[in-house]
C-alpha positions, -999 to +999 in steps of 0.1 A: -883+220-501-894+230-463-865+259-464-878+273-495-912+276-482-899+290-446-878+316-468-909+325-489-928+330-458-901+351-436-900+373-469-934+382-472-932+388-440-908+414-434-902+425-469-937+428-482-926+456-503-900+446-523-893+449-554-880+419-561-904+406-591-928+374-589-901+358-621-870+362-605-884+338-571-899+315-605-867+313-622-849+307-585-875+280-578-868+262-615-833+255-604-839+237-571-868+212-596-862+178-600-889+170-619-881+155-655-899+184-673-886+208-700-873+240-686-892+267-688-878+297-712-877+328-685-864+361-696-843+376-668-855+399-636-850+412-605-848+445-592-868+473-614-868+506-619-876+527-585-907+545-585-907+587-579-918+582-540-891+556-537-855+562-526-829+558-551-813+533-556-775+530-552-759+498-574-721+490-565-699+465-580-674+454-562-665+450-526-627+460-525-616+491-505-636+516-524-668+499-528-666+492-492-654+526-481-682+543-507-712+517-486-699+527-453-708+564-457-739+563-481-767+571-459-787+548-461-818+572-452-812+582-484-808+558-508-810+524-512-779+501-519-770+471-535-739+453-538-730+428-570-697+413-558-683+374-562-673+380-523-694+391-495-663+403-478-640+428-480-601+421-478-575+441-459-551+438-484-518+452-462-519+424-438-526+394-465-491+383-467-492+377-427-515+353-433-496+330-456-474+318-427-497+319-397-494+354-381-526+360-386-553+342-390-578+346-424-607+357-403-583+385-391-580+404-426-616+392-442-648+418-429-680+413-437-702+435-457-729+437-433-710+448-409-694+476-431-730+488-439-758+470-419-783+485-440-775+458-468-790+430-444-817+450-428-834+477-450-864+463-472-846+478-507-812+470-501-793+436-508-759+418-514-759+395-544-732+369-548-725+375-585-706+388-613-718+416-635-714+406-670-726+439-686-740+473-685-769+490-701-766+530-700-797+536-719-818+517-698-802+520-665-797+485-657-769+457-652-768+424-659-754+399-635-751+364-632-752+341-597-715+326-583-720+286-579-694+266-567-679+229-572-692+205-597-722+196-581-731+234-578-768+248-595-765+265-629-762+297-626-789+320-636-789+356-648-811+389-636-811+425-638-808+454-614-821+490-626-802+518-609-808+554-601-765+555-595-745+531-609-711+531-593-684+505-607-659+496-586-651+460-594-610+464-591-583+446-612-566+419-618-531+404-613-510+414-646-494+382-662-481+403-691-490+372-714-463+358-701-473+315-709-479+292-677-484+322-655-520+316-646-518+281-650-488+270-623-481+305-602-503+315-574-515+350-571-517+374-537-549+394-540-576+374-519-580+353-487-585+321-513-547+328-526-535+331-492-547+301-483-536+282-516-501+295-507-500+285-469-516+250-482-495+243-506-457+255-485-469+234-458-477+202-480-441+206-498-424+211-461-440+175-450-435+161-486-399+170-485-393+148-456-407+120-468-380+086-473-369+079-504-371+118-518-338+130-530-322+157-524-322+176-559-363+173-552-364+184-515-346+216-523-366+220-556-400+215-532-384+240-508-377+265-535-405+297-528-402+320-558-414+357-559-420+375-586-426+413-580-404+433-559-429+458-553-445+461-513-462+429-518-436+402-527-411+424-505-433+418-474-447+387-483-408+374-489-400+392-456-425+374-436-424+336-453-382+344-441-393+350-409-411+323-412-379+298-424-359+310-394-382+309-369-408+284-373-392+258-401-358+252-385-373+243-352-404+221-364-383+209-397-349+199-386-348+172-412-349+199-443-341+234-430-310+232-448-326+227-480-357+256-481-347+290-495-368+321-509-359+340-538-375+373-551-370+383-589-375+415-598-370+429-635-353+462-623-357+478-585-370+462-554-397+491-538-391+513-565-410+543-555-394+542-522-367+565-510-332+552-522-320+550-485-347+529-477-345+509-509-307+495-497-318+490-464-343+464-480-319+447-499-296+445-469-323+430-444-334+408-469-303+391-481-295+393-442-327+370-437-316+347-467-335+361-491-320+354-524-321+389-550-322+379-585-326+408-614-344+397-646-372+389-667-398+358-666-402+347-700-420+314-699-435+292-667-431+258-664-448+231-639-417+231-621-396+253-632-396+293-647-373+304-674-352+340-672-347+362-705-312+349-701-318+317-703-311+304-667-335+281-653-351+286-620-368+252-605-394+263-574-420+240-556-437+272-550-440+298-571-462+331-560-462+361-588-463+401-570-461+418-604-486+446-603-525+449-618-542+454-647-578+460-667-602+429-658-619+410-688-650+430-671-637+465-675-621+458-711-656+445-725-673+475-712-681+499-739-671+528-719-641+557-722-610+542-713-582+563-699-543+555-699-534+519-690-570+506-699-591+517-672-625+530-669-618+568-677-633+593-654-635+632-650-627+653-620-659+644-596-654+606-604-681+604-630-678+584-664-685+617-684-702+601-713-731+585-699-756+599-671-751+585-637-724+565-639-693+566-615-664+546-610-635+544-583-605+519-573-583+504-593-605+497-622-608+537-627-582+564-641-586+599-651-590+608-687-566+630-709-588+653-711-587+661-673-549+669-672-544+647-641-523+615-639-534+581-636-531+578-599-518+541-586-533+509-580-534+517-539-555+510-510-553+547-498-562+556-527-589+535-531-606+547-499-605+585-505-622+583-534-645+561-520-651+585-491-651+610-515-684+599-534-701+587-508-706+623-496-707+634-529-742+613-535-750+622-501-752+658-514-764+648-549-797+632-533-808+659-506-805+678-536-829+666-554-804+649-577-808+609-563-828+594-593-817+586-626-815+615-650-822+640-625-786+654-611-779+672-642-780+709-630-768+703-593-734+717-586-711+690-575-688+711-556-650+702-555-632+680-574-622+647-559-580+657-549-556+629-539-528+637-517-504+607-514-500+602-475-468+581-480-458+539-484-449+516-455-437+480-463-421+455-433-388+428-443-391+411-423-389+407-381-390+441-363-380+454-393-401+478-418-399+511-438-417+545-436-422+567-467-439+599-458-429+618-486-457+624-513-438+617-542-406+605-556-388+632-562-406+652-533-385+659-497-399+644-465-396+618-435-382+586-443-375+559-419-365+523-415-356+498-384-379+489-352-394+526-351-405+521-386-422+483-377-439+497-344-457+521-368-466+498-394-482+477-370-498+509-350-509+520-384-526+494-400-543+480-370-556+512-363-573+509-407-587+473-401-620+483-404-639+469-369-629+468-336-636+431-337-609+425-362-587+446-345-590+425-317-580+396-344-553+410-352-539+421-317-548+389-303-527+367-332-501+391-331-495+383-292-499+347-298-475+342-323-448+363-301-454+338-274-461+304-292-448+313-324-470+305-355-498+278-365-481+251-391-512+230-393-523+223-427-564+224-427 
């Protein structure tokens, strides 16, 4: 227990104010006992209410694009901020697919919180928690949270509060399964860097199994099979790249069995459906160009090894990765907040939940009520980070106004309403290849393009939005080495 009493000492040290309370370090220090004693019955604590010569505190849940974007400009001269999220990272979402196959590396997409806002591992009042929230009091200003352990030999976790001034929820969504059975069971999903390396562990494992004596030929293609579900920009680009993938990488390294893997990408109705119709056929064109198999229908049931159509047909896979969209988290449904179209967390036109005081929520979990007249806007990252951007100066304002701590912003004008302007879609198929969307809607006239121009821009584009120049220089650096040495099969 020498670590615990180091770590007691370095925090009285340089945190001699904080407020975390004498029961929460009791309750930690329970958990590490190994003494044969009954537990004692602790209620749960942690960070109390801020005093009046105090700065506000700031509580975010979530770390996705707009928590992170919201952190990055809160000044943290102003308030203080806490983060609740089961990751300490934030993910760049655009270039997860690349990491599946080995064009990038995971380090390359994953940035860490503290680097997004240093504040949370430097100021005395603000923190990162590993941990889920599991509730919401509006009365009393709090949230409830709960520790993230991991593997069986992991502690218990244990629960505390948090008291906020600003409580802003932005703890995302989840992959829709539609209730479809064996979905979350035997698919693999593509939202976080653990999915990513699932799928790359698991394609690599079937590509060495396959070529193993004695394996027939009926099971080597059925290992080799890589279903997508989805034919939105995710399974397009991650079918685009594991393609790319096949042809270059697989038929040199595989000989034995690159005649038996194949990709196919099932889609209920249109592949990249709010793309430009042009662009829409090119898709199709360089994707069944690239071997990409185009299948139209409906998952109705998911089996171990196999996933049956609507029309009956059978569809064996030794890898099956499902691209269907989002939807409300367990988290967001149990919340006893307004909901707006599609289940979300409804909120008004400054991003507030107008029911309860000092509540705010952005991303994907969030949608604009009925009432506001505005639309539900999509699950996207760009989205995401303007209203993220958008709040942060919006507290900025609230607090050198007067308005940071609880119950105390309610005559401040907030100014303008939070206003999304689509900036347009970009999705790569494959090698060289990719697609530009510029208009701002569907039905809306503007520049569309597709070819090399359109990949040079996709790549100039997003590496210009990973969020550090370190991870820039990730990125740069693995897209040059897989031009020259081609991609990293090794299964770690």
């Amino acid at each position: 227990m020498f670590w615990y009493r180091n770590l007691i000492k370095i925090s009285t040290a340089t945190r001699p104010k904080s407020p975390i309370t004498t029961n929460l370090l009791l309750t930690s220090l329970s958990h590490f006992s190994t003494a044969n004693q009954s537990p004692a019955v602790a209620q749960p604590s942690g960070l109390g209410p801020t005093k009046p010569n105090e700065k506000p505190r700031v509580v975010v849940l979530g770390s996705g694009w707009a928590g992170c974007r919201l952190m990055k400009g809160l000044d943290p001269n102003l308030y203080d901020i806490v983060c609740v999220s089961p990751r300490n990272h934030m993910v760049f979402t655009p270039l997860l697919a690349s990491t599946c196959v080995g064009t990038l590396e995971f380090r390359s997409v994953a940035e860490p919180i503290a680097r997004i806002q240093p504040s949370i591992s430097s100021a005395p009042g603000s923190y990162f928690f590993l941990a889920n929230c599991t509730g919401v009091d509006t009365e009393t200003n709090e949230v409830q949270c709960e520790t993230i352990t991991a593997g069986t030999d992991a502690l218990d976790p244990w629960k505390f509060r948090i008291s906020y001034d600003k409580l802003v929820i932005a703890s995302g969504a989840e992959a829709s399964t539609f209730g479809i059975h064996g979905v979350k069971e035997h698919a693999t999903f593509l939202r976080e860097v653990h999915h990513a390396q699932e799928i790359r562990r698991k394609l690599l494992l079937n590509l060495m199994l396959s070529d193993v004596p004695g394996v027939s030929e009926e099971e080597k293609r059925r290992l080799l099979h890589c279903v997508v579900v989805g034919g939105g920009p995710t399974g397009v680009e991650f079918s685009g790249e594991l393609s790319d993938f096949i042809r270059r990488d697989v038929h040199q390294r595989y000989t034995h069995v690159k005649d038996f893997i194949h990709v196919t990408l099932i889609e209920a109705s249109e592949i990249l459906s709010s793309f430009d119709d042009r662009l829409r056929r090119y898709a199709i064109k360089q994707l069944t160009k690239s071997g990409v198999r185009l299948v139209r229908g409906i998952v109705k049931d998911v089996k171990p090894q196999n996933l049956i159509l609507s029309d009956g047909s059978e569809v064996p896979y030794g890898l099956l990765v499902w691209s269907t969209g989002v939807g409300p988290s367990p988290f967001v449904n149990s919340l006893g907040l307004p909901k707006s179209p599609g289940g979300r967390i409804g909120i008004d036109e400054w991003l507030r939940v107008p029911s309860v005081q000092d509540v705010f929520s952005i991303g994907d979990c969030s949608g604009f009520l009925e009432s506001t007249g505005k639309p539900v806007l999509p699950a996207l990252a760009q989205v995401a980070e303007r209203q993220g951007k958008y709040l942060a100066n919006l507290l900025n304002n609230i607090s050198k106004a007067g308005g940071g701590h609880a119950n105390s912003a309610k005559n401040i004008d907030f100014g303008d309403p939070f206003e999304y302007k689509h900036l347009g879609s970009m999705a790569t198929v494959g090698r060289f290849k990719a697609l530009v969307d510029l208009r701002q809607s569907k039905e809306a006239k503007g520049i569309s393009l597709a070819g090399f121009v359109s990949w040079f821009i996709w790549r100039s584009a997003y590496l210009t939005r990973v969020v550090s120049w370190r991870n820039r220089f990730y990125v740069a650096i693995n897209w040059l080495t897989t031009f020259v040495f081609g991609r990293d099969i090794s299964r770690i």
